[in-house]
C-alpha positions, 0 to 999 in steps of 0.5 A: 500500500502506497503512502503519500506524504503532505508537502509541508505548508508555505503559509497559515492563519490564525484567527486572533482571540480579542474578535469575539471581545471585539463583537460584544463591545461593538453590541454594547457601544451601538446601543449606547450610541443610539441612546445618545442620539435619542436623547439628541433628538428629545433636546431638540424637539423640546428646545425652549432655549437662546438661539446660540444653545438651539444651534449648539445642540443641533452642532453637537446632533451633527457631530455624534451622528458623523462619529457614530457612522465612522466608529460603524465603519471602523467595525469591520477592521474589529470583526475577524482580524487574522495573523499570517505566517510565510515559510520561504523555507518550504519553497524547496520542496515544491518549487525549483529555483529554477523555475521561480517567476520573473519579477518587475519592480517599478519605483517611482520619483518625482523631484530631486531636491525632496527625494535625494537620487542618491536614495532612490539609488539606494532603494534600487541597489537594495531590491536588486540584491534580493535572494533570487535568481539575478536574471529573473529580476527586472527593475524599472524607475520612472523620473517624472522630474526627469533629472538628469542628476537623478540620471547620473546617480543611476549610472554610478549605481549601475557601476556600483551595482557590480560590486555590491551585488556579489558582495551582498549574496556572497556574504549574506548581507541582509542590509542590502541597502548600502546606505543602511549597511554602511550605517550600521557598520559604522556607527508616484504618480498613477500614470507612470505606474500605468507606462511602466505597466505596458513598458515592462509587458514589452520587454520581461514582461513579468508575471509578478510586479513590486511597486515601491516608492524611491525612499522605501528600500529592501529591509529582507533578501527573503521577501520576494520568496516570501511572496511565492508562499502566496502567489505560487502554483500550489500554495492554495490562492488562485484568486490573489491578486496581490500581497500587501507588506507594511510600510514601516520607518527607521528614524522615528524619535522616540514619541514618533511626535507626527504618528508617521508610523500610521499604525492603523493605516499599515498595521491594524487595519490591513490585519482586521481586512486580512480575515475577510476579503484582504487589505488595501493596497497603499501604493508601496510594497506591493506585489501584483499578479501582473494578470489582475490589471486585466479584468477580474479572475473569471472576467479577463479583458483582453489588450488592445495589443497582445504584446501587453497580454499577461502570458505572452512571452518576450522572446527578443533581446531587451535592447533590441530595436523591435523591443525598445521601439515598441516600448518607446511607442507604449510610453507616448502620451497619446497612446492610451486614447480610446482605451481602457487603460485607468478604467478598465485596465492596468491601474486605475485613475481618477483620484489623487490616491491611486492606490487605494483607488486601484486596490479598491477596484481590483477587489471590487472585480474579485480579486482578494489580497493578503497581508504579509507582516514577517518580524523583519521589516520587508522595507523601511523608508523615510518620514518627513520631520516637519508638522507642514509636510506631514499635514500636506500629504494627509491633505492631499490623501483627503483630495483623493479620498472625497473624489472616490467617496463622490463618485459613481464607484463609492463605497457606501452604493458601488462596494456594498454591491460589489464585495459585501457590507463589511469590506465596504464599510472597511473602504468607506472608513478611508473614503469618508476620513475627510469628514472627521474634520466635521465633528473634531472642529465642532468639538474644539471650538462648540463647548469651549464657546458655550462654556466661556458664555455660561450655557451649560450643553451637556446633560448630567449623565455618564453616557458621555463619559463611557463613550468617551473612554470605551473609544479611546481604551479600545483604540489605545489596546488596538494600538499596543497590540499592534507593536506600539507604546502607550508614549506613541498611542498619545501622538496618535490620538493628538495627531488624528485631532490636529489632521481633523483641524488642518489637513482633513478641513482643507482637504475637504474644502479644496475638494469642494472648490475643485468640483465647483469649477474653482482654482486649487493646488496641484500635486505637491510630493512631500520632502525626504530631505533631512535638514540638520537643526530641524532634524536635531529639533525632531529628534527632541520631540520638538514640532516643526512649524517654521513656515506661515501655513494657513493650516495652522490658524485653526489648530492655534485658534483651538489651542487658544481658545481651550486654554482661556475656556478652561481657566474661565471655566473654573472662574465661572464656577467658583463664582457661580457654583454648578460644577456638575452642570459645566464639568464635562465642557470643563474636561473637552476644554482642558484634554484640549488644552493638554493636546496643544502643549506643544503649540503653546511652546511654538507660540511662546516658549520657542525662539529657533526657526520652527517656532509657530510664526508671530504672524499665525499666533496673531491671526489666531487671537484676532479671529478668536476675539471674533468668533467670541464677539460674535456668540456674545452679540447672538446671546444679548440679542437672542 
């Protein structure tokens, strides 16, 4: 009698625990929201009061309602998060390396002078030495700067690369970036991906593609063999279309003061996606089926030429001329006229967020994904070190988000239909981030105002308070879990408020002017570059200002008025008595007070060019003495 040996796995899942704590709080927590919305709704159908109470109530209606649904959206990260483990050591026993699949890697660069060629030649050094077959890895960078100092830094990588490529596989090196090696010894947009698509279809042509952005570099040798755990023949996922690696980052202080780690975004969430339809793909560190941008698993949509089909097979040299000219005439501005390419085929247009656009529609065909998060980071970039860049990216992932959200593919109508309630509710979370900005600035300036008027607006009751602290310690133990400290939870929080302040608030209103025909800012990309005084300011866990951005008014405003809410607050009581009545307005306006330290230091404390600019600080005062009058005035005239 014959016996069969099982091969040993080349990956496994595990459903985590805290799921089913998870499903009971969200069932415990719906029922409390709807008894705050509830009460809501009696206050205002019996509201005998001043017009500023009446409209204060009907802000604060507005508000929970808006947190409500995206706490709701939020649920669908919490229901069925899973961990996965990949065993490249297991490749051998089903897959020759001979026989491993070819693969593409675009990266993508835009400006020199905040994206340093030296480092894009680094990230490209580093995913050149990957334990692979050499001649199975092709490598494409699209400058759409097009510098010719970027040009040059290539060729003297290449030079480089001769001997740096040897030396990594003959010693084993896992710092195959130089700059991380030597370190350690010693002390973007959607239409290139689009020609890189095609381009790269005319001359490898290979059927497995990494996306990276030219400041995120190869942490792992080990990666792409990780992926075939995955993405190969036998390994049991015939209708993965890509596998999605975190992004993480060398070089965060210790607090990480900007939340650039974006826990949830990179860490939290795509594990909470994993256990039902997979994550999003978020632009970086992501490897495709070079078959998902032709329709869905069971729907293929063929090219308009068959050199672009996913199984056809260059059999020309690469420097051929028939190869380099049909490649020349892939990359023509005009070629993708009376196609289907951005719509149909390859990745996706018409949104400033690409990514999430692009991987909300290939799962929207069908097409699932995974989440692969080895103990060794697969790639680490760079953060920026100052507030304005920090809140300028998020401003513009805002942009993009609204135009998904508003569009005849939105979540909430097109993905419900497409892929279910819970995985559209997981891409609604993002689509609608932008709108947090409604609530956030409702509470930051709504109570504060009330309080130095003397109307109490919150009802003496501890439904508040548990909805308060239930959110926030669910979200802190969500954050720890996910390899973070309670030091960096608190920047997270601070962060998420000042983005509803800034970024998601003009994020929003630059997206509404843009629909309505009227003039807004182009694409900025963020910069990499590390000046030396901000980065010893970043370093001590000093925000970085500097610059007189409109977007910092409102945040200052908030942080002024706080402060003089809090103070007055206690005034007002010890003259008057009814803490009890004032206490919960008290408490927003001194947690708002406690977030905005590091703005009373810029404003005062500080002398060094990143302190928040005079200018900014006197325009906040002003245009809080206004708002004041003007509620004082609404309460005499009544």
């Amino acid at each position: 009698m014959k016996t069969t040996t099982t091969p040993p796995p080349l990956h496994s899942q595990r459903p985590l625990r805290r799921r089913h704590f998870n499903r009971l709080f969200a069932a415990a927590y719906t029922a409390a929201i709807l008894s705050l919305l509830y009460h809501h709704t009696l206050t205002l159908l019996h509201s005998t009061t001043t017009t500023v109470s009446l409209s204060v109530s009907l802000l604060l209606f507005l508000a929970n309602a808006i947190l409500a649904y995206m706490w709701s959206t939020a649920q669908s990260f919490r229901m069925n998060p899973v961990h996965r483990r990949s065993f490249p050591e297991n490749l051998q026993n089903s897959l020759r390396r001979k026989d491993f699949p070819a693969v593409d890697i675009f990266i993508c660069t835009a400006d020199p002078h905040k994206e340093p060629p030296v480092g894009v030649a680094n990230t490209a050094l580093s995913v050149m030495a990957y334990d692979y077959p050499t001649e199975k890895l092709s490598v494409y960078v699209s400058d759409d700067g097009g510098s010719e100092l970027t040009a040059f830094a290539f060729m003297e990588a290449a030079k480089f690369g001769k001997v740096w490529l040897p030396f990594c596989r003959e010693n084993d090196v896992t710092d195959t970036c130089p700059d991380a090696y030597f370190a350690s010894n010693y002390a973007l947009t959607d239409k290139s991906l689009e020609i890189k698509l095609r381009v790269s279809a005319s001359m490898t042509n290979s059927p497995i593609i990494l996306t990276l952005d030219c400041d995120m570099y190869s942490n792992d040798p080990l990666t792409v063999q990780r992926v075939l755990c995955y993405l190969a023949v036998n390994s049991g996922n015939p209708n993965c279309g890509y596998i999605q690696f975190p992004q993480r980052y060398h070089g965060l202080n210790k607090s990480d003061i900007y939340a650039s780690e974006h826990k949830r975004l990179f860490l939290a969430n795509p594990i909470g996606m994993d256990g039902l339809n997979g994550p999003n793909y978020v632009g970086t560190g992501c490897f495709f089926r070079r078959r998902v941008f032709f329709g869905g698993p069971f729907s293929y949509i063929d090219p308009e030429n068959r050199d672009l089909d996913p199984n056809h097979i260059v059999d020309k040299p690469i420097n051929s001329k028939e190869v380099l000219g049909l490649a020349h005439h892939f990359a023509s501005c005009n070629y993708e006229n009376q196609t289907n390419w951005g719509s149909k085929l390859g990745f996706r247009y018409g949104s400033l967020v690409e990514d999430y656009y692009t991987g909300y529609r290939l799962q929207c065909e069908g097409w699932r994904s995974v989440f692969c998060d080895p103990k060794r980071p697969a790639f680490l970039g760079d953060v920026p070190i100052s507030l304005n860049d920090v809140l300028s990216q998020t401003k513009r992932w805002s942009i993009g988000l609204l135009e998904v959200s508003f569009s005849k593919y939105s979540p909430i109508t097109f993905g419900v239909k497409a892929m279910g309630i819970l995985m559209a509710q997981a891409y609604a979370h993002y689509a609608f981030w932008p709108v947090w900005s409604i609530p956030i600035t409702i509470y930051a300036f709504a109570p504060s105002l009330a309080l130095l008027l003397g109307i109490p607006i919150f009802p003496k009751f501890s439904l508040y308070a548990f909805l308060f602290l239930g959110a926030y310690v669910q979200d802190c133990l969500d954050f720890i879990s996910a390899r973070g400290t309670f030091q960096r939870w608190w920047s997270d929080q601070r962060l998420w408020l000042i983005r509803g302040l800034s970024s998601f608030l003009f994020g929003s209103i630059e997206y509404t002017s843009k629909r309505l025909g009227m003039a807004t800012h182009g694409f900025n990309v963020t910069s990499k570059v590390m000046d030396n005084e901000q980065s010893k300011r970043y370093n001590q866990g000093m925000f970085e200002f500097g610059v007189a951005s409109p977007m910092f008014v409102p945040l200052a405003m908030a942080a002024i008025l706080n402060l003089a809410a809090f103070l007055g607050g206690f005034v007002l009581v010890l003259k008057e008595g009814g803490f009890d009545r004032f206490f919960m307005q008290i408490f927003i306006a001194g947690f708002g007070v406690l977030n905005s330290l590091p703005f009373y230091e810029a404003m005062v404390l500080r002398s060094d060019k990143g302190k928040m600019p005079m200018k900014t600080t006197i325009t906040s005062i002003l245009l809080v003495g206004i708002l004041y009058g003007i509620c004082l005035l609404c309460t005499i005239v009544k």
